[in-house]
N, CA, C and O atoms as CSV, one atom per row, in Angstrom:
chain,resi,resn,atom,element,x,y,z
A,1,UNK,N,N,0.825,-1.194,0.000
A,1,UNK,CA,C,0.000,0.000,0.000
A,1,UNK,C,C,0.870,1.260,0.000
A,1,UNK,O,O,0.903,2.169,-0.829
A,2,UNK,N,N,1.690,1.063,1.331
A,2,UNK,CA,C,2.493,2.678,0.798
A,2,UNK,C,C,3.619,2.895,-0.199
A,2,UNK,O,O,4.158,3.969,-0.466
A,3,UNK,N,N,4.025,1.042,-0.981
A,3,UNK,CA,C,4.529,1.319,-1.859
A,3,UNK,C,C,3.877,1.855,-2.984
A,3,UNK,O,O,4.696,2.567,-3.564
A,4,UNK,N,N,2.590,1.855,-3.683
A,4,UNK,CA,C,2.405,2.174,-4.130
A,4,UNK,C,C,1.790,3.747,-4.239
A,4,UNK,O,O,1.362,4.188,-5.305
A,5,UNK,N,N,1.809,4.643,-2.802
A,5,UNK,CA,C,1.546,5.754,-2.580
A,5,UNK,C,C,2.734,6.458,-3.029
A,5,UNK,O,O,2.693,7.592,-3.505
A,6,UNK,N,N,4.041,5.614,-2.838
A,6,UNK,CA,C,5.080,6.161,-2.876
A,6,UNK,C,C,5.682,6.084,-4.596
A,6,UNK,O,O,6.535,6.772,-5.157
A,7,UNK,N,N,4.956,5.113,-5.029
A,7,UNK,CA,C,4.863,5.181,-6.917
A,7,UNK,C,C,4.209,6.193,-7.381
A,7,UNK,O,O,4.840,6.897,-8.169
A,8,UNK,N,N,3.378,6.427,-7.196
A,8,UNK,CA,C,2.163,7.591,-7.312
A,8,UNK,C,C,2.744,8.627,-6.849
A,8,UNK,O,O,2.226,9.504,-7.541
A,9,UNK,N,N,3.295,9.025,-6.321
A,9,UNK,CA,C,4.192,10.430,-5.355
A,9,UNK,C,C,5.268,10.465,-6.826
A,9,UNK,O,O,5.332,11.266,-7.758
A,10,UNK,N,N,5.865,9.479,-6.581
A,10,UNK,CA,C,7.215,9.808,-7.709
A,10,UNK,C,C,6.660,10.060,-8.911
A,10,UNK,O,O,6.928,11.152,-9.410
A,11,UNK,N,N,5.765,9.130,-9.659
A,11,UNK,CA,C,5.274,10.032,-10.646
A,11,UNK,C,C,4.638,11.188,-10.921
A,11,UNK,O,O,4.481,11.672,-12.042
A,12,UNK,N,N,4.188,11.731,-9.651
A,12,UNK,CA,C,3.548,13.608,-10.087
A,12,UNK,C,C,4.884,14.072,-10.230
A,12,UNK,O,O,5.295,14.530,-11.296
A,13,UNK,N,N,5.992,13.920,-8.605
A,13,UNK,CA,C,7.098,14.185,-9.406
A,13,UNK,C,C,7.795,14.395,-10.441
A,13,UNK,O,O,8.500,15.390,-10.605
A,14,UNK,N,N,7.627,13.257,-11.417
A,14,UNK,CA,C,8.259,13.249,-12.354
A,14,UNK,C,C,7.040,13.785,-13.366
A,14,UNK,O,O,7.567,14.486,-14.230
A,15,UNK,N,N,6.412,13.747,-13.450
A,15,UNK,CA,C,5.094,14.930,-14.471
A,15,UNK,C,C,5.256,16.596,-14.084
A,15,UNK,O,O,5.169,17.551,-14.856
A,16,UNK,N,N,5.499,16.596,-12.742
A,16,UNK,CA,C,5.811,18.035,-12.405
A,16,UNK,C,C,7.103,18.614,-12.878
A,16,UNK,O,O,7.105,19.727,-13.403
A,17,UNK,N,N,8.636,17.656,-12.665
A,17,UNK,CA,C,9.828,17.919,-13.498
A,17,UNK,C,C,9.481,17.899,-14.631
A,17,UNK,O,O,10.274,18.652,-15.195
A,18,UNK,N,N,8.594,17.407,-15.564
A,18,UNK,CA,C,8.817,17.775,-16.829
A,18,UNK,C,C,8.515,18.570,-17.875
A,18,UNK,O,O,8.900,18.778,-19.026
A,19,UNK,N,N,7.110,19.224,-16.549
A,19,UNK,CA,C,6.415,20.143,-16.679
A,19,UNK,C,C,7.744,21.343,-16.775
A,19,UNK,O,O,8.123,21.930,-17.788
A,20,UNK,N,N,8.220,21.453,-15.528
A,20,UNK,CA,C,8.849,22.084,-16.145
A,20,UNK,C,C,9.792,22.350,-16.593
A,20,UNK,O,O,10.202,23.509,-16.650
A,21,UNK,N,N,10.604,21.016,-17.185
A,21,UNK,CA,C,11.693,20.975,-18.061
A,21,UNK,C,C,10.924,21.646,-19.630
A,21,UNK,O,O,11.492,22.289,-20.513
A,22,UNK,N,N,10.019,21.379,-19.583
A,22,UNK,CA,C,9.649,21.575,-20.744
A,22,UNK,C,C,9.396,23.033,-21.274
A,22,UNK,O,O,9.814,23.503,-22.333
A,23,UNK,N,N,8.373,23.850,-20.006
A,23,UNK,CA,C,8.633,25.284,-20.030
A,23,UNK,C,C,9.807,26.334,-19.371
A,23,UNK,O,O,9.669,27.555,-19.307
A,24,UNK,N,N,10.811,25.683,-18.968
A,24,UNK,CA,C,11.398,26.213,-17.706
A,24,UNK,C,C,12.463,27.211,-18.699
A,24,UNK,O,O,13.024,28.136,-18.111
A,25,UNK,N,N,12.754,27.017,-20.273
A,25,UNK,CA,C,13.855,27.512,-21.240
A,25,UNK,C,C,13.210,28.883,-20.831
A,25,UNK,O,O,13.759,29.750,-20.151
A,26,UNK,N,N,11.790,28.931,-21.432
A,26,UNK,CA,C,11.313,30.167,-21.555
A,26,UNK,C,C,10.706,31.029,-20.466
A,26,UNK,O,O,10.555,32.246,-20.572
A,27,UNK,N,N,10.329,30.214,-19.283
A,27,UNK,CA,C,9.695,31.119,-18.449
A,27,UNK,C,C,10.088,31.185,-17.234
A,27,UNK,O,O,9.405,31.606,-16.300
A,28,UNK,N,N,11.510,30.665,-17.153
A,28,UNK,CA,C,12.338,31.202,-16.357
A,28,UNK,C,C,12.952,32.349,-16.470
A,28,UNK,O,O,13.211,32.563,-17.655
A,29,UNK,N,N,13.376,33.360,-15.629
A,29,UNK,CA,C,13.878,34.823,-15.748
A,29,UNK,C,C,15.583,34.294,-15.692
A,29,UNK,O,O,16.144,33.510,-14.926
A,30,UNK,N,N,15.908,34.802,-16.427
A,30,UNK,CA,C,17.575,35.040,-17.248
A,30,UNK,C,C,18.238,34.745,-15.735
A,30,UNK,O,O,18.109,33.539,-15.526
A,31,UNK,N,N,18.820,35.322,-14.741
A,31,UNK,CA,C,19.362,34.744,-13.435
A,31,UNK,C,C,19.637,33.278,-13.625
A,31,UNK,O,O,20.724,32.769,-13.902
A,32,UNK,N,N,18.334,32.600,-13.408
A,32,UNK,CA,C,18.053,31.249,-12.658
A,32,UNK,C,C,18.241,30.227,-13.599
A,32,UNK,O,O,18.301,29.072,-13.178
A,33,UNK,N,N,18.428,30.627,-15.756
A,33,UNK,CA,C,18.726,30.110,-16.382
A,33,UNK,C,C,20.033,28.753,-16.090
A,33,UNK,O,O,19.912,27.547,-16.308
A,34,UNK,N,N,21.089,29.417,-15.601
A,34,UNK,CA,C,22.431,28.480,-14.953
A,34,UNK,C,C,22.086,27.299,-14.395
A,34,UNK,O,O,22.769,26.278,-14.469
A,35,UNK,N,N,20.626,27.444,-13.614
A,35,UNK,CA,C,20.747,26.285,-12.932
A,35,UNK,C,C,19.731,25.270,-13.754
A,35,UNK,O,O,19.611,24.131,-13.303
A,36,UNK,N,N,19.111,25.583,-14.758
A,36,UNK,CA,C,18.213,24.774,-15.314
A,36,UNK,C,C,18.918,24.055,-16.278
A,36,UNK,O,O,18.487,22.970,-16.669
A,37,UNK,N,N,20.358,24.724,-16.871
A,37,UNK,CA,C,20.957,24.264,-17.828
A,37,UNK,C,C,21.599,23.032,-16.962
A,37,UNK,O,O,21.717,21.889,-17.405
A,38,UNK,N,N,21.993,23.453,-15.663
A,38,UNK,CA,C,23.013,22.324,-14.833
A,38,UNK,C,C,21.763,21.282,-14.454
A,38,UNK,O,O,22.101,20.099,-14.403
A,39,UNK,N,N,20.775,21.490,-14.262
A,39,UNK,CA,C,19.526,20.247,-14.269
A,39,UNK,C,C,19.876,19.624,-15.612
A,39,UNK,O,O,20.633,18.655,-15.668
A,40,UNK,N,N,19.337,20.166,-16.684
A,40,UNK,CA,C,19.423,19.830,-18.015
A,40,UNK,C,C,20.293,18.828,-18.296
A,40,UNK,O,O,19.845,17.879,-18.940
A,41,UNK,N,N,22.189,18.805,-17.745
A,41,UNK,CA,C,23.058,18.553,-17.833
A,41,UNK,C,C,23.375,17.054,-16.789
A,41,UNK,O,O,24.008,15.999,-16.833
A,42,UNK,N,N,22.543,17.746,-15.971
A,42,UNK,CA,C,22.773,16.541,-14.740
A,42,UNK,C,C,21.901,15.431,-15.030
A,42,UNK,O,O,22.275,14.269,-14.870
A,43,UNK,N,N,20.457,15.819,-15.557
A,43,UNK,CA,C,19.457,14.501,-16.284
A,43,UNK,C,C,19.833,13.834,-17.519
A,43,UNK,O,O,19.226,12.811,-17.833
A,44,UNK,N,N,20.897,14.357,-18.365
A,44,UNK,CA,C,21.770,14.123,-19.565
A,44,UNK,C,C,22.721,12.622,-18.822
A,44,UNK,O,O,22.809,11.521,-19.365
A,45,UNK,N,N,23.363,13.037,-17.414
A,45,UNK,CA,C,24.578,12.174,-17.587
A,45,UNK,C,C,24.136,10.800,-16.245
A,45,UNK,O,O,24.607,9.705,-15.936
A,46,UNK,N,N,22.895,11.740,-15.737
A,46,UNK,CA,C,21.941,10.272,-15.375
A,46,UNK,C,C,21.605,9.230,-16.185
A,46,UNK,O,O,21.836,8.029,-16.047
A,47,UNK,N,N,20.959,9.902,-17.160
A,47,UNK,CA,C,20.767,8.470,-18.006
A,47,UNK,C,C,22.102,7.737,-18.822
A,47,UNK,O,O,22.122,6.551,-19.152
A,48,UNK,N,N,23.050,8.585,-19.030
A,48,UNK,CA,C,23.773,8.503,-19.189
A,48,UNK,C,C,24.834,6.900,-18.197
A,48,UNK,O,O,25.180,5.843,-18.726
A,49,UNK,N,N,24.981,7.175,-17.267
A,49,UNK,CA,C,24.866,6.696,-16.382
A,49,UNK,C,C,23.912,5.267,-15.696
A,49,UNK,O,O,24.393,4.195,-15.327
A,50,UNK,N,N,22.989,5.526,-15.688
A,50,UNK,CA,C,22.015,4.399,-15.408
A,50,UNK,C,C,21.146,3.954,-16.376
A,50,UNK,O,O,20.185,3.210,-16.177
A,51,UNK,N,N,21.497,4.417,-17.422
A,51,UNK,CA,C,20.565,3.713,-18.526
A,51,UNK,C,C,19.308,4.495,-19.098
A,51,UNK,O,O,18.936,4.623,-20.264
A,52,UNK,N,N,18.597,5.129,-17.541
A,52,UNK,CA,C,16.997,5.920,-17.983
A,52,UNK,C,C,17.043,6.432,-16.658
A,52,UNK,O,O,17.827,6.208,-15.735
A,53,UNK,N,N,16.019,7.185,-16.754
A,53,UNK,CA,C,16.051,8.556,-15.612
A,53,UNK,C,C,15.863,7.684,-14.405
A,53,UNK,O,O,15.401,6.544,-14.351
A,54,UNK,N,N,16.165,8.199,-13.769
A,54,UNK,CA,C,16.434,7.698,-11.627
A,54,UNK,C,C,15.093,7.735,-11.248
A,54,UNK,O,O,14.750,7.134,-10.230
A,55,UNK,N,N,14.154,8.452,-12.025
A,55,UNK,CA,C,12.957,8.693,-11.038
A,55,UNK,C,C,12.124,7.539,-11.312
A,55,UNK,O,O,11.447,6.953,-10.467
A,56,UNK,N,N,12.264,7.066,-13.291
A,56,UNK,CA,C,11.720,6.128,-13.803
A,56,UNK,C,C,11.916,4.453,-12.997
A,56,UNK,O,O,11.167,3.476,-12.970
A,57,UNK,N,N,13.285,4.715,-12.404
A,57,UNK,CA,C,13.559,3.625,-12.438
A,57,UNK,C,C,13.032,3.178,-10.645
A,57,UNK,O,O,12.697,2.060,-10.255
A,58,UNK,N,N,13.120,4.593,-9.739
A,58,UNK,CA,C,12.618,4.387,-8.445
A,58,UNK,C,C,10.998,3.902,-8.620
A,58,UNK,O,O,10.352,3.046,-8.016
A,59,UNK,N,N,10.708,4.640,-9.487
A,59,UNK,CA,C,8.686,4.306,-9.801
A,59,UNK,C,C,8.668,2.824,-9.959
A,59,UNK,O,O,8.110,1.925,-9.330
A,60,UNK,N,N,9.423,2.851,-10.954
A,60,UNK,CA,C,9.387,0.818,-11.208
A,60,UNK,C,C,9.336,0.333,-10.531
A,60,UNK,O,O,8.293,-0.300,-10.367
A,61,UNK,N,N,10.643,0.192,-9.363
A,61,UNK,CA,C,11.024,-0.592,-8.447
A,61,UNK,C,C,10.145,-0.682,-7.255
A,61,UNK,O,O,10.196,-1.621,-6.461
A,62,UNK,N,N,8.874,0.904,-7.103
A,62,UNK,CA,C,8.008,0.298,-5.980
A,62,UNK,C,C,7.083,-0.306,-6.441
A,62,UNK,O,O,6.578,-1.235,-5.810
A,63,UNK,N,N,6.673,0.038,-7.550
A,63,UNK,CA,C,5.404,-0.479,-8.057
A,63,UNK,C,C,5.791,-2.355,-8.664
A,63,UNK,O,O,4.731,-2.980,-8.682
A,64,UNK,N,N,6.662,-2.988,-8.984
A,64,UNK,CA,C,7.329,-4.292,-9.025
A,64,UNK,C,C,7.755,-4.848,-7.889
A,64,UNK,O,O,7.473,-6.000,-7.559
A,65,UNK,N,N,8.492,-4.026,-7.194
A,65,UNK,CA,C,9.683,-4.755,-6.780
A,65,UNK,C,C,10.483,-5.280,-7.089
A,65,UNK,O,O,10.939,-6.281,-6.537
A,66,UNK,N,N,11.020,-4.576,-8.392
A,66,UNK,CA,C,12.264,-5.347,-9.384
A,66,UNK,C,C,13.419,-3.700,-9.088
A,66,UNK,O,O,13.129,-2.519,-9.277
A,67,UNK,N,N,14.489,-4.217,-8.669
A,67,UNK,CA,C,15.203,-2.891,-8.101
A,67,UNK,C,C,16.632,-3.199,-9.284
A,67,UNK,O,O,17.523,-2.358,-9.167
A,68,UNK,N,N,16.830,-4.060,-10.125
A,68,UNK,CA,C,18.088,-3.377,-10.831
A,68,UNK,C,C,17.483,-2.639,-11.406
A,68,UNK,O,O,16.260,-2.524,-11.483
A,69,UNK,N,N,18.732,-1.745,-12.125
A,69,UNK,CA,C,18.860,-0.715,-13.283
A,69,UNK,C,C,18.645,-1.545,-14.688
A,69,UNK,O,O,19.363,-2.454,-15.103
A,70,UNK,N,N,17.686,-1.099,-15.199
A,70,UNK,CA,C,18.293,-2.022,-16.725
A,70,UNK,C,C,18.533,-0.597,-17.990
A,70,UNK,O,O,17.928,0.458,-17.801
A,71,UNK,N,N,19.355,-0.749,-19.072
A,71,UNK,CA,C,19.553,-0.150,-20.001
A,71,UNK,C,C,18.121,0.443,-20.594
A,71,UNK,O,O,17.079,-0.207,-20.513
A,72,UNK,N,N,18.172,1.281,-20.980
A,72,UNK,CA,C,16.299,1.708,-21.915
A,72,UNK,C,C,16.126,1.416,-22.960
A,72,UNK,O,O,15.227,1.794,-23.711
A,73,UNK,N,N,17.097,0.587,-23.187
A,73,UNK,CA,C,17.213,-0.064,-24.522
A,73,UNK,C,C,16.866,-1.214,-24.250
A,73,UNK,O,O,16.070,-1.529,-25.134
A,74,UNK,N,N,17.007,-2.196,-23.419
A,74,UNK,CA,C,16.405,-3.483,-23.160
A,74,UNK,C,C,14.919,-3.331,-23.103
A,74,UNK,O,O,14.351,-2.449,-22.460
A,75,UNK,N,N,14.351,-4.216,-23.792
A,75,UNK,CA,C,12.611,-4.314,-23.843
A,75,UNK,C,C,12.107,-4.418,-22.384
A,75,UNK,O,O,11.006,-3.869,-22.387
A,76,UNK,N,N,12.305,-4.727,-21.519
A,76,UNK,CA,C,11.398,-4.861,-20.141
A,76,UNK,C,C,12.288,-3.970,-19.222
A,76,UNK,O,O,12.461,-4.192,-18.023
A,77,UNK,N,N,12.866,-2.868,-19.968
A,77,UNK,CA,C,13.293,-1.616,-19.056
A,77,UNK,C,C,12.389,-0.749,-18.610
A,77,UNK,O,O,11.725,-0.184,-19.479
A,78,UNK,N,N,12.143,-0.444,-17.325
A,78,UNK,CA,C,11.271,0.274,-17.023
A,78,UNK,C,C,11.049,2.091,-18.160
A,78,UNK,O,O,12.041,2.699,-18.561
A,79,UNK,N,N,9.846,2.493,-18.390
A,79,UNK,CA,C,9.699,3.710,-19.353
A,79,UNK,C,C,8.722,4.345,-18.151
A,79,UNK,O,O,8.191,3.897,-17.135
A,80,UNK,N,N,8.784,5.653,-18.841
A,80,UNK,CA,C,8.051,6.801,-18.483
A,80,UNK,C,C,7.957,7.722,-19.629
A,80,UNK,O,O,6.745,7.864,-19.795
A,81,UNK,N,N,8.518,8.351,-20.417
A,81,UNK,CA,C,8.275,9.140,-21.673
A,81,UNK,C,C,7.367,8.393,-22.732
A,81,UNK,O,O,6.494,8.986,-23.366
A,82,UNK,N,N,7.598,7.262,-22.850
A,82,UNK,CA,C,6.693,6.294,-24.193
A,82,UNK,C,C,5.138,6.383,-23.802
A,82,UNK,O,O,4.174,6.815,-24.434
A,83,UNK,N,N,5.273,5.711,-22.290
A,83,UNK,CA,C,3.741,5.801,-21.772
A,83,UNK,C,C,3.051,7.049,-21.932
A,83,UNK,O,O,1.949,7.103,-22.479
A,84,UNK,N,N,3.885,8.452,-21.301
A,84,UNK,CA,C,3.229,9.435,-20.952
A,84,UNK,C,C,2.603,9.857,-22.340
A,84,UNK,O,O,1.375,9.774,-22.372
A,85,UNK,N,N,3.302,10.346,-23.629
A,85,UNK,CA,C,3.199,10.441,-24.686
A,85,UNK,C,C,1.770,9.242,-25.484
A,85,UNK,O,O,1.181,9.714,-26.457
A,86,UNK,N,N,1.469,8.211,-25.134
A,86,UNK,CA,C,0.530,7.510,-25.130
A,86,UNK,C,C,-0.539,8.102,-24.690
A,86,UNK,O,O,-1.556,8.298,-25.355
A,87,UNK,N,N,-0.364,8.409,-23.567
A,87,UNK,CA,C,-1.535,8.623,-22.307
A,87,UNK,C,C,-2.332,10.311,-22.928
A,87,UNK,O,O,-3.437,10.777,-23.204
A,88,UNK,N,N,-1.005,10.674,-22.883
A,88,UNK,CA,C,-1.674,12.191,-22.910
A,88,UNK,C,C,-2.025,12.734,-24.618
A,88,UNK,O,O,-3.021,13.400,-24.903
A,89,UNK,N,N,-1.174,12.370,-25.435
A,89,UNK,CA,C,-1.346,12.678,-26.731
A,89,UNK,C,C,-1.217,11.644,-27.789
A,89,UNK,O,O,-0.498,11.892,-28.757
A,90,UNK,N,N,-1.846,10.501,-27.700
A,90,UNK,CA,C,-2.147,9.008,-28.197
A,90,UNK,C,C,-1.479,8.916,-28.925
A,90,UNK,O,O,-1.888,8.279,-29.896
A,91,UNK,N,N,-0.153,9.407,-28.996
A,91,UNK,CA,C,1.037,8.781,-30.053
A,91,UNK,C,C,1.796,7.586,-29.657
A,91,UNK,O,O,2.633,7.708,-28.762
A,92,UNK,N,N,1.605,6.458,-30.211
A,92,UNK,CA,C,2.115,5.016,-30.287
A,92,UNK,C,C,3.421,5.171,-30.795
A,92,UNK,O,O,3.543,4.957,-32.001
A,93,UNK,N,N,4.503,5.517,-30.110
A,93,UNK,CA,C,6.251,5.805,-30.822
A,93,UNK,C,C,6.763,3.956,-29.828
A,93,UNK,O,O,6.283,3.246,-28.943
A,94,UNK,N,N,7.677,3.963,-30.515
A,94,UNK,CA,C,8.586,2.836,-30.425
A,94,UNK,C,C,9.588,3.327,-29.056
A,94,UNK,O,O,9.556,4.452,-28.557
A,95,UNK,N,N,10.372,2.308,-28.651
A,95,UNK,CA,C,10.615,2.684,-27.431
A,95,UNK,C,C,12.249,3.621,-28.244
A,95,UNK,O,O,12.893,4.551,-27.759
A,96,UNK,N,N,12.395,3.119,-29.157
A,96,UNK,CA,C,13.928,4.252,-30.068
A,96,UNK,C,C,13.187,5.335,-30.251
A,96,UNK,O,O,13.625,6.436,-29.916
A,97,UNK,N,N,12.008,5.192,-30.784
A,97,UNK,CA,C,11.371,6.838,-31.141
A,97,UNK,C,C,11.263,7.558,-30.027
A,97,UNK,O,O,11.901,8.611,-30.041
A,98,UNK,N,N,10.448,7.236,-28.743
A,98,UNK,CA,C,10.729,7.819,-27.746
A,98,UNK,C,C,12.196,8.613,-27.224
A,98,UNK,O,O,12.495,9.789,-27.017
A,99,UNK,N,N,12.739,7.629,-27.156
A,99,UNK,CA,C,14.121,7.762,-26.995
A,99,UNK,C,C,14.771,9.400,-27.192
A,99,UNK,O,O,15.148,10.379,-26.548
A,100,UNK,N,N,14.551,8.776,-28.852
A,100,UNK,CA,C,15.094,9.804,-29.807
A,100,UNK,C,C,14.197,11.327,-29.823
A,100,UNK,O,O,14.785,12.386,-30.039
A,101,UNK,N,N,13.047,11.278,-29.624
A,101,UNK,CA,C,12.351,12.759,-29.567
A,101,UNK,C,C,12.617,13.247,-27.878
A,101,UNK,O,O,12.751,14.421,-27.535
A,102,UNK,N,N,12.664,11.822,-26.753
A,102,UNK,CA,C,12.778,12.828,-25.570
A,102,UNK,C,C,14.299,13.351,-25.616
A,102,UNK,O,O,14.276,14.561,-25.839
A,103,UNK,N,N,15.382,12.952,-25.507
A,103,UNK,CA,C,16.487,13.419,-25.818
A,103,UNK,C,C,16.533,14.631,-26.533
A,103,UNK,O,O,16.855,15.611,-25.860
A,104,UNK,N,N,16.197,14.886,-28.191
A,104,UNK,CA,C,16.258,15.797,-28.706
A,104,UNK,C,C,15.716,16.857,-28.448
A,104,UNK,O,O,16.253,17.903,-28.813
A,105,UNK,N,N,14.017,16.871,-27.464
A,105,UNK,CA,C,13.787,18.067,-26.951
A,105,UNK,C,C,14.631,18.432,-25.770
A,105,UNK,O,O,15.123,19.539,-25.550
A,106,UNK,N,N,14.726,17.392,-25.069
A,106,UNK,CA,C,15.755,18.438,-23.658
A,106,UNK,C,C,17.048,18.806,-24.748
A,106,UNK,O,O,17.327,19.961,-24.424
A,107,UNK,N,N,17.899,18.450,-25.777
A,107,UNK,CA,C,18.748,19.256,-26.191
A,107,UNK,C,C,17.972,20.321,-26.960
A,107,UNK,O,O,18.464,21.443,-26.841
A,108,UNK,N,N,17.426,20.283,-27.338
A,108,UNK,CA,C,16.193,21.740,-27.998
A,108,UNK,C,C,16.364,22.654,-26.698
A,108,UNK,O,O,17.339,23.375,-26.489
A,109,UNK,N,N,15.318,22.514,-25.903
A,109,UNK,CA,C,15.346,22.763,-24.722
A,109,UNK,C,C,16.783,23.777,-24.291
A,109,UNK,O,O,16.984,24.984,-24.429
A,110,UNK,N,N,17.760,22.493,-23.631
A,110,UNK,CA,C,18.435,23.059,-23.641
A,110,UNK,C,C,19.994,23.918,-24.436
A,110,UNK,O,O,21.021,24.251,-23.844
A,111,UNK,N,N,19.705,24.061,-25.739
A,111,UNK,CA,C,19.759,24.707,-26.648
A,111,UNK,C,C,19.526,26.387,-26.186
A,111,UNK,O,O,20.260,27.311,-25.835
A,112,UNK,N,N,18.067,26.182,-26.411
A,112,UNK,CA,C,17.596,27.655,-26.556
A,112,UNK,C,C,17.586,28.590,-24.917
A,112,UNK,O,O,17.431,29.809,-24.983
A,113,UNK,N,N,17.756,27.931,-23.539
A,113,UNK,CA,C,17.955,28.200,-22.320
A,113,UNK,C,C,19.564,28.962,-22.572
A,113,UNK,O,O,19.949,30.061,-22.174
A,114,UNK,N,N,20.462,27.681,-23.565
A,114,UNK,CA,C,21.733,28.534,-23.389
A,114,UNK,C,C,21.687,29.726,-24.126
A,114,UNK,O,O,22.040,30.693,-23.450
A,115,UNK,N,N,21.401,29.964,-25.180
A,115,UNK,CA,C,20.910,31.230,-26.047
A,115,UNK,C,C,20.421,32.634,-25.377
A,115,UNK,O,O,20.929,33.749,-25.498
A,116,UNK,N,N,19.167,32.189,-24.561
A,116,UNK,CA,C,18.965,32.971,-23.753
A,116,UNK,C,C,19.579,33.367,-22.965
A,116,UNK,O,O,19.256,34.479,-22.546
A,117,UNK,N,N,20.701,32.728,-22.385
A,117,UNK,CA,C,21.771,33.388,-21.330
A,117,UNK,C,C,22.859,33.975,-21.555
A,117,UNK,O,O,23.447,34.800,-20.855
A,118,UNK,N,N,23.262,33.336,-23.018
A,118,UNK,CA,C,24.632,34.249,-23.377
A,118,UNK,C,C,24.114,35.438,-24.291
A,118,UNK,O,O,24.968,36.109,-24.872
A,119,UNK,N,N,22.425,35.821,-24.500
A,119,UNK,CA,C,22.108,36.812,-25.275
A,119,UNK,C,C,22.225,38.021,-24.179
A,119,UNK,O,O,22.681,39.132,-24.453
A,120,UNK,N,N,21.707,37.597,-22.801
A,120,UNK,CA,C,21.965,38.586,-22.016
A,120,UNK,C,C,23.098,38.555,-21.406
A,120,UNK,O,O,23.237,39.441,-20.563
A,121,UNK,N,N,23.924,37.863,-21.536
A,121,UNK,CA,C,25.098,38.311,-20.489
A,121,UNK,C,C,25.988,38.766,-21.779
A,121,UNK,O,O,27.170,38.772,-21.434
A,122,UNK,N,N,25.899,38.988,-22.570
A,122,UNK,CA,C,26.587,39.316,-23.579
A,122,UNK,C,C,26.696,40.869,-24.539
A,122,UNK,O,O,26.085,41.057,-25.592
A,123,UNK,N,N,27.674,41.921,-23.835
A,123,UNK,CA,C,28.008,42.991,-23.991
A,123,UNK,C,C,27.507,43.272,-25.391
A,123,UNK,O,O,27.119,42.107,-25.475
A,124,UNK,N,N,27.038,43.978,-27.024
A,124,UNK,CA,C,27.271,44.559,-28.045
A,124,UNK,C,C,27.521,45.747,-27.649
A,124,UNK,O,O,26.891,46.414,-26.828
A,125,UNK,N,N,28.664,46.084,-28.368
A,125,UNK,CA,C,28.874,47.418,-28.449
A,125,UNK,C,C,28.498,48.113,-29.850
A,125,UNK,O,O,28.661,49.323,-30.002
């Protein structure tokens, strides 16, 4: 029971991070940009690292009870982007397509966050 309160907890979590990974380029004020890029950077070398995001993989593990890490490339790796994308905007992508569009927006993403920061910290004379 409270494992699964505690599945349910991590996933608003992780709907709320992506909420605002997703708006955070633009509607964050220029300051606080630094640290969204070092989020940006730090969820880059997580998966990097463990295969698929930490939060995906804590959700799994209460809601199973299966606690390794597996690659997100292995078929019975725990997901969170494929589903959500299902759920919310009924696109059926492959677990590479997923892959490949969530990746490319956080570099989109964070792309245009860095833009925004070196446009203002950046003198023209």
């Amino acid at each position: 029971m409270i494992n699964l309160f505690l599945a349910n907890l991590i996933y608003s979590v992780h709907l709320i991070s992506g909420l605002f990974i997703f708006t955070g380029f633009i509607l964050l004020p220029i300051p606080y940009l630094k640290y969204y890029i070092f989020l940006i950077i730090a969820i880059f070398l997580g998966w990097s690292i463990f295969g698929s995001c930490i939060l995906t993989s804590i959700e799994h593990g209460l809601r199973t009870g299966e606690w390794n890490l597996k690659s997100a490339e292995e078929e019975l790796a725990p997901e969170f982007f494929r589903p959500t994308m299902k759920k919310y905007f009924n696109l059926d992508l492959t677990r590479d397509q997923a892959n490949r569009l969530n990746q490319g927006l956080f570099m989109g993403f964070l792309l245009i966050a860095f833009v925004r920061l070196l446009k203002k910290s950046v003198i023209i004379v």
